[in-house]
N, C-alpha and C positions, 0 to 999 in steps of 0.2 A: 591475532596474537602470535606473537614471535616464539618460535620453539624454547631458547632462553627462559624467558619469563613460563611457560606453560610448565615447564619440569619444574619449576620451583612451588608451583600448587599442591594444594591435596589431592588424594586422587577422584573424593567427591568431589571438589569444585573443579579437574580435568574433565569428567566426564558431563558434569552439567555445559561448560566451555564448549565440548564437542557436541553437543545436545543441541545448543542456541545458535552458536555461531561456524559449526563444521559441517563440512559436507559430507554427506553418506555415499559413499560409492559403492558398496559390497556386503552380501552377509554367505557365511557358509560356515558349517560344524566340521566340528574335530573335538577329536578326545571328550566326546562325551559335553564338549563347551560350544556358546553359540559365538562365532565373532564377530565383529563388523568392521568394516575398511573406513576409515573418515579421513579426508584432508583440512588441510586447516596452513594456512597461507603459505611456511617453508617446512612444513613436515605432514605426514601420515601418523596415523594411531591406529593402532591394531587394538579393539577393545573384546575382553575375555571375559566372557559369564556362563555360568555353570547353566545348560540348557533347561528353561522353565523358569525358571531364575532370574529378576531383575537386578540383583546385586551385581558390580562389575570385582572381578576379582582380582581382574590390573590389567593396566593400561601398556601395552609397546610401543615405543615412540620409533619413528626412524626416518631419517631425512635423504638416505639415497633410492633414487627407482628402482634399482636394482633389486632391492626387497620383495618389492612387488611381486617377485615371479611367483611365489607360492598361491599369488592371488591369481594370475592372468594365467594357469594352470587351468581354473576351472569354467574360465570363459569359451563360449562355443560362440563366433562368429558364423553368422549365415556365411550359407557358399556364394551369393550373390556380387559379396564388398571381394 
């Protein structure tokens, strides 16, 4: 599903979308909230839920890499690569 069409969703059926057909690439807390990284064909979702919590409390969308960094912050590559 084309970023276009996904922001015109709820954000129940966003999160079911990234559920069935997005990929999971990350989870890490903040403020208190759990979040998780998903791509999904020409963007990312940043999805925010209150830790303990399956309700999602909203969805980030964003379509450049450049976002990323706050994710690729908390990755540790072995020293070996």
């Amino acid at each position: 599903m084309k970023f276009a069409v996904f922001t015109k969703l709820t954000l129940g059926q966003q999160a079911e979308v990234l559920r069935c057909a997005g990929h999971h690439l990350a989870d890490r807390v903040e403020h208190g909230c759990r979040l998780q990284l998903w791509a999904l064909e020409d963007f990312y979702a940043e999805v925010w839920r209150l830790a303990g919590e399956e309700r999602v409390l909203f969805i980030n969308l964003f379509q450049k890499p450049a976002l990323l960094q706050c994710w690729l912050d908390g990755v540790q590559l072995p020293e070996e690569l």
